[in-house]
N, C-alpha and C positions, 0 to 999 in steps of 0.2 A: 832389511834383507841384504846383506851379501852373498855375489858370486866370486867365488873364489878358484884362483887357478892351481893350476899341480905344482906351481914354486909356492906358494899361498900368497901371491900376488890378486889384490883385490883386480876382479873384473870391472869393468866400466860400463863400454862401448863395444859393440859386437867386433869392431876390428880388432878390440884386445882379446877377446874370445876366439879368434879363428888365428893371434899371434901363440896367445901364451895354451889353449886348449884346443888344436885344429883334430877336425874329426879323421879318423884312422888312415882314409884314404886323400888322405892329403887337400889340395886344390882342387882336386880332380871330383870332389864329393863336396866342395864348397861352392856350391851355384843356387841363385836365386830362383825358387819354385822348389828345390830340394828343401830335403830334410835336417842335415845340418845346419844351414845356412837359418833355415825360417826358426827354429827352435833357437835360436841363436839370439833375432831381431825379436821374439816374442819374448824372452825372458829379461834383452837387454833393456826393451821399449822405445818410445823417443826420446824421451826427457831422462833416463837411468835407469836400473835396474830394478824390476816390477814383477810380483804373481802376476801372468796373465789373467784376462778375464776371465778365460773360462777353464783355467785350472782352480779358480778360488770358487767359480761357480760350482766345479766337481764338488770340491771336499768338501764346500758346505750343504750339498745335497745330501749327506747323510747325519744324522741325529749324536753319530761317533765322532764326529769331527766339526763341531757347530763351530766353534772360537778357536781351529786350529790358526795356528803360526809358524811361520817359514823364517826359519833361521839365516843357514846356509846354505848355498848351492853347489855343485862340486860338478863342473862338468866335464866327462870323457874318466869320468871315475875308473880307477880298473877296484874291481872287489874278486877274491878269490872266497870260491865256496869249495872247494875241498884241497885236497893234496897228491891230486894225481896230475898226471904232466899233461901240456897245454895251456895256452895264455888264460887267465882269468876274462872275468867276464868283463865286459868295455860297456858301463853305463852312461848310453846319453846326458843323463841327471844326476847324479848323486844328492839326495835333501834332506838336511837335519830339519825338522820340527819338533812343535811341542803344540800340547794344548793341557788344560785344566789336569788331565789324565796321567800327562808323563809323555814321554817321546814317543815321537813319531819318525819312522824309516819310510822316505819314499824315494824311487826310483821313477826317472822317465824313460821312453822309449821313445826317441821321437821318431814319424813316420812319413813322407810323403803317401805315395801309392807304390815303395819300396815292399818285398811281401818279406815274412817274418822267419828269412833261411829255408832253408830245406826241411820235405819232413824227417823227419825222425828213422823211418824209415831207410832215404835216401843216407842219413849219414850213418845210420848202422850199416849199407850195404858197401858204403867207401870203404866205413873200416875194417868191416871181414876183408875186402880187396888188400888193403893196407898186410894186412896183417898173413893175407897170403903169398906176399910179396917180400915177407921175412922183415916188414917195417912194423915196428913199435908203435904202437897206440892205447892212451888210453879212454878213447870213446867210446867204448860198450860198455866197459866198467863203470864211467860217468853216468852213461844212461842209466842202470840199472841202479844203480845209486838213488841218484836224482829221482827216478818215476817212484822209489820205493819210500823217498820222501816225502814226494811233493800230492802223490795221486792216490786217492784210493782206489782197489782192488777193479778191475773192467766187469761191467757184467751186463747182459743183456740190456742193449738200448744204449750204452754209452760209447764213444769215440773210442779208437782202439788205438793204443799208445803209438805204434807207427803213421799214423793218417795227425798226428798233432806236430804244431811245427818245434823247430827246436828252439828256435831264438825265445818263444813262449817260456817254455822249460827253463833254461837258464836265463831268463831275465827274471822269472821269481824266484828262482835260487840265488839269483845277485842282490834279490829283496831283501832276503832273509839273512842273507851273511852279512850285508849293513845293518839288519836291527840289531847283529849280534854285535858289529862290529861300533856304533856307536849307544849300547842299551837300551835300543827302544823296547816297547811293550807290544807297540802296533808296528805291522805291515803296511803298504799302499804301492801297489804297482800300476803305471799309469801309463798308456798309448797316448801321446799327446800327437795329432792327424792334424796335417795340413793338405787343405784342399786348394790346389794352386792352379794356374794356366798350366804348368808346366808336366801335371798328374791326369789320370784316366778312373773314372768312374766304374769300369769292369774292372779296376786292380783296387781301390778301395772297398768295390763290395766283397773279392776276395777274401781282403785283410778283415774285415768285418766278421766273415763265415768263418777264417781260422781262429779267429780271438774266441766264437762265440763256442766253437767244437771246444778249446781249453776249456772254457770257462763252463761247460757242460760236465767234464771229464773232471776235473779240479773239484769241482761240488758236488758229486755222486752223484749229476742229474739233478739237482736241486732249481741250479741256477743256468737257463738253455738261452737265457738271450741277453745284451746289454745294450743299455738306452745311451748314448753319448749325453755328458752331462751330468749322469748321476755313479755315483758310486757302488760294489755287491760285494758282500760280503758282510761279517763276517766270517770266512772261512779256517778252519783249523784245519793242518795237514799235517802229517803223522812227526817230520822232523826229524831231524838225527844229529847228531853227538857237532855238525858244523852249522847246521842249518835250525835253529830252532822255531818251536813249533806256536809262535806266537799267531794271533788273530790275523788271517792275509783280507785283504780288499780289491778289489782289478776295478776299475774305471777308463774309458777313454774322456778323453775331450778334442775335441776340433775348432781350428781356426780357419775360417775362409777366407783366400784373397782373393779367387778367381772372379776376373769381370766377367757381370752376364753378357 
């Protein structure tokens, strides 16, 4: 496995990681117990660059991915899934694999007890603001886009598209523009949590209840909770002309450092 950087400078050591790929907000977001920093030390390792343990624990909890393999990694990936204006999506992970099958697209998200943006909601109400203010946006359009991709139709008992967070949305929309983007067949979008000194257990159960409302909504109520650890999915989702409509998967996995 190589990590590879945005000059295509092999990664090594986490300090080459925070040189040649530092996360958006600089320094100021590279601290021990965060989420940069720890997704950083789990992917570099001690000894070099490693599947953590319980990212390989993930993928081989399901039957679809028994012998997958991890190529390359791509971290602070920018992937664009459409063509309206605004910065592409900023993947924690970018991951070429493969198994038996044919390729695999994964994406990470890595997390402290950081929560997963605003909802949906919240940012439609910026952009009507935005947008009565005679400023240009194209955030409703994205949304609308996006849910008509990504979500089937709402109906009685499922989460309603504004109460879903957006970072959700577009981090599987960054899924699927890398399967197109490197030809995978398969999807895998992945919350890799780190439970640190530094995090709170009322904002990890949060992030838990928002992933588990996606992943409710995402599967037409099929799928209303997710076990850390294992993988769900298959899921198909309608797709469009950027975003294809290949089999998606959502899993977290968690690393603990925090002393009892």
């Amino acid at each position: 496995m190589q990590i590879v950087g945005r000059d295509k400078t092999v990664i090594a050591t986490t300090e080459d990681w925070r040189t040649l790929c530092p996360p958006k907000g600089g320094d100021d977001h590279w601290k021990s117990g965060r989420s940069a920093r720890e997704l950083a030390e789990a992917w570099c390792g001690t000894t070099g660059p490693c599947v953590p343990e319980e990212i390989a624990q993930l993928l081989g909890s399901h039957p679809d991915f028994c012998d997958v393999s991890i190529e390359r990694v791509f971290p602070e990936r920018q992937i664009r899934f459409d063509n309206l204006r605004g910065e592409p999506r900023n993947a924690d992970l970018a991951v070429e694999a493969h198994d038996r099958d044919g390729r695999v697209a994964i994406t990470v998200e890595g997390k402290a007890d950081e929560s997963f943006d605003r909802t949906i909601s919240a940012v439609l109400e910026s952009a009507t603001q935005r947008i009565a203010r005679d400023t240009r946006t194209g955030a409703i359009a994205r949304i609308e886009s996006l849910a008509s991709a990504l979500l089937p139709p709402w109906r009685e008992g499922l989460p309603h598209l504004g109460e879903l967070r957006y970072q959700l949305l577009t981090g599987l929309a960054g899924t699927l523009a890398w399967a197109r983007e490197i030809d995978a067949s398969r999807a895998i979008f992945i919350v890799h949590e780190f439970v640190t000194d530094q995090t709170r257990d009322p904002k990890h159960s949060m992030n838990a209840a928002d992933l588990y409302a996606f992943l409710t909504r995402l599967s037409d109520g099929v799928i209303g909770s997710l076990t850390a650890g294992t993988l769900a999915g298959p899921i198909r989702v309608p797709g469009n002309s950027d975003l294809p409509g290949v089999p998606v998967y959502i899993g977290k996995a968690v690393r603990t450092t925090r002393e009892r």
